[in-house]
VOPAGU-2260 file (C-alpha; in pm, 1 decimal, decimal comma):
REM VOPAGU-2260
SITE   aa  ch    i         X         Y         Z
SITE  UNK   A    0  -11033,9    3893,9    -741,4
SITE  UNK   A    1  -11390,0    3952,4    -835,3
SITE  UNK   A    2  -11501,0    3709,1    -546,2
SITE  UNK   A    3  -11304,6    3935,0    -306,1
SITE  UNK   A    4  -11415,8    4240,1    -419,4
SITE  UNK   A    5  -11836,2    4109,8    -444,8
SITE  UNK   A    6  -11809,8    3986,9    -104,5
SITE  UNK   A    7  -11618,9    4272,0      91,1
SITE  UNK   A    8  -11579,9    4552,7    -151,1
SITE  UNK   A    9  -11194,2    4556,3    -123,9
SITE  UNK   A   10  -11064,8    4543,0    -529,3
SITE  UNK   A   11  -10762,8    4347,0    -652,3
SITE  UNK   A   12  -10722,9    4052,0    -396,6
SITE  UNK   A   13  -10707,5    3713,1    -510,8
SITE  UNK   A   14  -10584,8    3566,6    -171,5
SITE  UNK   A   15  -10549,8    3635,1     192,5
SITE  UNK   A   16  -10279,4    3501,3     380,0
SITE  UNK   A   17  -10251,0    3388,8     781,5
SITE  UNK   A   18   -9982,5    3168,8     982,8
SITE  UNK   A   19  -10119,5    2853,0    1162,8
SITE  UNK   A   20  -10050,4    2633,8    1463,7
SITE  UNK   A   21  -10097,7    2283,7    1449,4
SITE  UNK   A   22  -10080,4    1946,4    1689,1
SITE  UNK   A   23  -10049,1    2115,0    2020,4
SITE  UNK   A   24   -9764,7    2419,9    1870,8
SITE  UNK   A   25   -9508,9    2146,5    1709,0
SITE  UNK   A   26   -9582,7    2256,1    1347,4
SITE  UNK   A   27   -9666,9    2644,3    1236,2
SITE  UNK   A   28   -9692,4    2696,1     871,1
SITE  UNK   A   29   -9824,5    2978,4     667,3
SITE  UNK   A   30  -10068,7    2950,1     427,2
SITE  UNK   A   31  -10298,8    3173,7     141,5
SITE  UNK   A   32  -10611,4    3096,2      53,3
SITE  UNK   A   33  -10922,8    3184,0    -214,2
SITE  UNK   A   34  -11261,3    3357,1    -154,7
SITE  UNK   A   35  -11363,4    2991,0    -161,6
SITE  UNK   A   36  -11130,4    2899,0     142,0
SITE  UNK   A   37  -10954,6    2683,8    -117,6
SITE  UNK   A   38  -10547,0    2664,6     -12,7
SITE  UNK   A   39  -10360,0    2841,0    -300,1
SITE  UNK   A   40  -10026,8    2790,1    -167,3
SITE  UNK   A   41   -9886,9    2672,7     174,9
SITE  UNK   A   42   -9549,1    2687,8     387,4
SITE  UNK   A   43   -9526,4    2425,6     671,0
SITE  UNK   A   44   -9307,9    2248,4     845,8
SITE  UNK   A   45   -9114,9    2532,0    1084,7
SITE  UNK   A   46   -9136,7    2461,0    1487,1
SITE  UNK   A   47   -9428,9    2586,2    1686,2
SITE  UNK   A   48   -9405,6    2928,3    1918,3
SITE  UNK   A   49   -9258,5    3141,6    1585,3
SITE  UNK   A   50   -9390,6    3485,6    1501,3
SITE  UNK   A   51   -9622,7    3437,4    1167,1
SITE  UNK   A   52   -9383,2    3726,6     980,5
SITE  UNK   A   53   -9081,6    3507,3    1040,0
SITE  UNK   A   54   -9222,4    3221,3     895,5
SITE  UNK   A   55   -9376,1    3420,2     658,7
SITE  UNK   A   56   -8964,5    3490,4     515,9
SITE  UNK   A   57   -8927,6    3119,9     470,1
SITE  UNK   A   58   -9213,9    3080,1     201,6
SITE  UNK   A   59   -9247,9    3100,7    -127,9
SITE  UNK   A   60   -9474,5    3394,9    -134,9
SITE  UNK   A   61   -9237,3    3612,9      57,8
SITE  UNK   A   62   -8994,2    3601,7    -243,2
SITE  UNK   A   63   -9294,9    3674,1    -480,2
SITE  UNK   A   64   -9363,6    3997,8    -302,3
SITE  UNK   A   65   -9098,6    4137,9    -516,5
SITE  UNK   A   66   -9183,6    4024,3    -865,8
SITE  UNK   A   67   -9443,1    4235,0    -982,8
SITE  UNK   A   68   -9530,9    3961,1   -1271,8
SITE  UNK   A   69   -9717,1    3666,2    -973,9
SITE  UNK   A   70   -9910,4    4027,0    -928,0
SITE  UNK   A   71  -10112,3    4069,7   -1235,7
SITE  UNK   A   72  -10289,9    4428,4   -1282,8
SITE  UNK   A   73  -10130,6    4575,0    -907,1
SITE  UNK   A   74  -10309,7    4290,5    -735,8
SITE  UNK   A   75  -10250,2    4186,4    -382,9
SITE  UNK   A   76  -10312,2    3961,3    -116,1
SITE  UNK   A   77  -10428,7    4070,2     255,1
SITE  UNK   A   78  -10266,4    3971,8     554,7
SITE  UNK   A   79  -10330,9    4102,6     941,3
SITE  UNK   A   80  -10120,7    4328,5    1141,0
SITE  UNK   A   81   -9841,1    4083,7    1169,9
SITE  UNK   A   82   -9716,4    4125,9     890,1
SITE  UNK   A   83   -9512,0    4368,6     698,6
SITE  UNK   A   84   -9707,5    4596,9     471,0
SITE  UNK   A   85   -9609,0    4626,1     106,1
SITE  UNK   A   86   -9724,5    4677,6    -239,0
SITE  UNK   A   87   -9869,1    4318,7    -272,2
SITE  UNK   A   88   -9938,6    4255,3      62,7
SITE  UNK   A   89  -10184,9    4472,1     241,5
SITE  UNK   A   90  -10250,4    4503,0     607,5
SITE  UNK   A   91  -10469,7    4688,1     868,6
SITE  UNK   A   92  -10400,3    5066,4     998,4
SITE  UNK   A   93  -10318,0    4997,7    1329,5
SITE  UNK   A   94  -10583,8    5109,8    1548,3
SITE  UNK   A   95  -10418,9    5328,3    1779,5
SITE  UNK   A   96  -10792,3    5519,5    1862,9
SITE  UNK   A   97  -10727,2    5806,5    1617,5
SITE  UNK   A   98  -10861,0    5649,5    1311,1
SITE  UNK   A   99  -11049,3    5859,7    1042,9
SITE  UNK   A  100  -11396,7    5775,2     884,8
SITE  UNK   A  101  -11169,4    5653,2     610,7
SITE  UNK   A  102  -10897,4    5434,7     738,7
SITE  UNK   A  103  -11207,9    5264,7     985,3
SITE  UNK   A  104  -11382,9    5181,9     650,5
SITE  UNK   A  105  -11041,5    5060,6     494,3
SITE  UNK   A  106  -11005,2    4852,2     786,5
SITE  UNK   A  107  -11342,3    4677,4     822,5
SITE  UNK   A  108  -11380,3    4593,6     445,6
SITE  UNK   A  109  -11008,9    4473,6     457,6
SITE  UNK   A  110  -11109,2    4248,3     743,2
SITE  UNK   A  111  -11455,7    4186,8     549,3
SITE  UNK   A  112  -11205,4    3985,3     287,1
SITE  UNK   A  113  -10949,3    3881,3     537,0
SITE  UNK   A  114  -11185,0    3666,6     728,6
SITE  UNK   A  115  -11224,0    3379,0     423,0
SITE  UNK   A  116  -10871,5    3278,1     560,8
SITE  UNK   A  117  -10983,0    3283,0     882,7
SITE  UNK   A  118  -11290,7    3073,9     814,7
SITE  UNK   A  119  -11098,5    2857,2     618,5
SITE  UNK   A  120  -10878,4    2733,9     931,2
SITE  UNK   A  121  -11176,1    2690,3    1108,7
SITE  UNK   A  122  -11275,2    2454,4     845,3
SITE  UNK   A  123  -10975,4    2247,0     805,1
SITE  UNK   A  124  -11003,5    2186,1    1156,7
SITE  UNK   A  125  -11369,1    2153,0    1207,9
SITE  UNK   A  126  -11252,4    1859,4     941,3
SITE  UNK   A  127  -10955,0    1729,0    1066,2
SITE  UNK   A  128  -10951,2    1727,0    1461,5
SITE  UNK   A  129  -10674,8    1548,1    1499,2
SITE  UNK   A  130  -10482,2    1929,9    1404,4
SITE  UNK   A  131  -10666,1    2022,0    1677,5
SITE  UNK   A  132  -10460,4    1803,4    1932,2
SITE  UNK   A  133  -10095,9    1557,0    1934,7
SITE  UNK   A  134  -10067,5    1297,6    1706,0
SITE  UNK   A  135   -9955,2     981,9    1804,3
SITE  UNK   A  136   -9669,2     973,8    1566,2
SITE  UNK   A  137   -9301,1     965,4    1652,9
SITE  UNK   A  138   -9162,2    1046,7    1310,5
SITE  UNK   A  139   -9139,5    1425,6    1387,1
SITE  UNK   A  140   -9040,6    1485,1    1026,2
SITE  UNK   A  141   -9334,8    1323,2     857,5
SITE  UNK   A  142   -9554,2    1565,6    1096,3
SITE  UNK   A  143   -9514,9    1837,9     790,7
SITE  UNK   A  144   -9602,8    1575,3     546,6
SITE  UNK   A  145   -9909,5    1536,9     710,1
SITE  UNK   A  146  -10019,8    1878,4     751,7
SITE  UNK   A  147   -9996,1    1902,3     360,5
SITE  UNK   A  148  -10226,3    1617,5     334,5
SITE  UNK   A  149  -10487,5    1757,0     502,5
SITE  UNK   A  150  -10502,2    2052,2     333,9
SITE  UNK   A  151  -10499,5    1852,2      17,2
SITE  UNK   A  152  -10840,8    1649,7     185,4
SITE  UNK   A  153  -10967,5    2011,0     276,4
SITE  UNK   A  154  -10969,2    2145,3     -89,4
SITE  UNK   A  155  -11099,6    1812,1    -178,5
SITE  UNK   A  156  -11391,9    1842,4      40,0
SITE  UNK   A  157  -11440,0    2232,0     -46,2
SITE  UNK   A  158  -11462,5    2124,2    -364,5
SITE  UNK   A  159  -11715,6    1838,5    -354,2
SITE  UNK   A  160  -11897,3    2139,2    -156,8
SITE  UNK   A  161  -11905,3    1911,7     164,9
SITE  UNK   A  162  -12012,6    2179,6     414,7
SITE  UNK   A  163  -11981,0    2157,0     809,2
SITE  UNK   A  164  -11996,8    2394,0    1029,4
SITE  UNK   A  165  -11700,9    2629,1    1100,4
SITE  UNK   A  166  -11513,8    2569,8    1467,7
SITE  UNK   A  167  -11384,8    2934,9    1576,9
SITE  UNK   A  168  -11033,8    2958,2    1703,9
SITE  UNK   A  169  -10926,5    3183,0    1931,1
SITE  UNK   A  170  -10652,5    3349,9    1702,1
SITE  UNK   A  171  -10322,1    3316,8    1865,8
SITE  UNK   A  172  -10195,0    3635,0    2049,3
SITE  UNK   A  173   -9911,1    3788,7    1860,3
SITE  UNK   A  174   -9620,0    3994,0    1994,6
SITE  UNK   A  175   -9366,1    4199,0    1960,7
SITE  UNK   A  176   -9571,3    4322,4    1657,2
SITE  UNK   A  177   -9449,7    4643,0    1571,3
SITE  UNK   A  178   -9592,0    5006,1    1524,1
SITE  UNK   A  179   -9691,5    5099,7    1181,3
SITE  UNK   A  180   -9466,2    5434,3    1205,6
SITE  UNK   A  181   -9156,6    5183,8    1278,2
SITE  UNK   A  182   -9250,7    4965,6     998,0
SITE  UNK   A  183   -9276,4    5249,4     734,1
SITE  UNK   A  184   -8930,9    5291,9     809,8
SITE  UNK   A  185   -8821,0    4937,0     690,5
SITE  UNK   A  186   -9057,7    4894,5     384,0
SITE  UNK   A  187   -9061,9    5090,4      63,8
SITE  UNK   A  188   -9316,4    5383,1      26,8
SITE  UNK   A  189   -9537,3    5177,2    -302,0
SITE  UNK   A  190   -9745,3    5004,6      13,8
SITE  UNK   A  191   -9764,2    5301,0     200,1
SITE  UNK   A  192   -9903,3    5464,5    -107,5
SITE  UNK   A  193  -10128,7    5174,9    -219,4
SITE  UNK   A  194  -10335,1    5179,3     125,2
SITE  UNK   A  195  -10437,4    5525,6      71,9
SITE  UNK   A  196  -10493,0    5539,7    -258,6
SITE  UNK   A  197  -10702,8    5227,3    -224,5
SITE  UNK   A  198  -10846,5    5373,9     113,8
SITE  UNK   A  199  -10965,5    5656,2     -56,4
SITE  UNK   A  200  -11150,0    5521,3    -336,1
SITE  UNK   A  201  -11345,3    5228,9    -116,9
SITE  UNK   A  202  -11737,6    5349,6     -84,3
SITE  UNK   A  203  -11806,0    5463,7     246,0
């Protein structure tokens, strides 16, 4: 949490969260990471072409959302707009062009944090090409197995500080990704509440 909050300014994160697409769409998985871009926890495994919030359902940290005890001190992680806002996991105000001062500053020192994840993808990959492209394998189910063992080489090398520069992915287009007024209507009122109170005590 205190690496989040020196590098961005946003308090009480220790992890931001993303979904993934890997050898050419067959394998999406979601995963968390560190300030450090070291993978905390991943899901993997589910068929390519899938919203990130429905495999977000399928993974561990979706049940966690609701046991305030894997949330020490009313901590959080930070995901992006395609996901569901709630107490422990905090997303963007949807820009609709009528932003304040405030919920503009929320949003760029949310994104300030959210990026590690980002970066940390960009890593694996920059890594591990082959993610990049098909794998000549024809065991389809060992393709999951695989994915975890690269993220197991990429903490490995993150941690031996083996640095390489960062290939940028285009991030993948979501849709059908719904309007924060329909969402408040499906989520309880603690992450509604949360965002501002946290929005309003970030430094401008």
């Amino acid at each position: 949490m205190q690496g989040f909050e020196e590098g961005s300014g946003f308090p009480k994160t220790f992890g931001a969260i993303d979904g993934n697409h890997h050898l050419n769409m067959l394998i999406t998985n979601t995963l968390v990471c560190d300030h450090k871009t070291l993978i905390t926890h991943c899901y993997t495994g589910h068929p390519g072409s899938v919203h990130d919030q429905s495999v977000f359902r399928l993974s561990e940290v979706s049940n966690y959302l609701s046991d305030d005890e894997k949330f020490p001190a009313d901590s959080h992680i930070l995901g992006d707009a395609a996901y569901e806002l709630n107490q422990h996991l905090l997303t963007p105000f949807r820009d609709n062009g009528h932003l304040n001062e405030r919920q503009k500053n929320y949003n760029y020192r949310h994104s300030a944090a959210r990026v590690t994840v980002e970066r940390c993808i960009g890593l694996l990959k920059g890594r591990i090409r082959s993610l990049l492209h098909c794998l000549p394998m024809t065991r389809v189910d060992l393709m999951a197995k695989y994915v975890v063992a690269c993220y197991v080489i990429h903490n490995n090398s993150t941690l031996r500080r083996d640095e390489i520069n960062v290939i940028t992915i285009s991030p993948c287009v979501q849709e059908n990704v719904r309007d924060d007024n329909v969402l408040y209507k499906g989520i309880q009122n603690t992450g509604v509440h949360k965002r501002n109170l946290i929005m309003n005590t970030l430094q401008q």
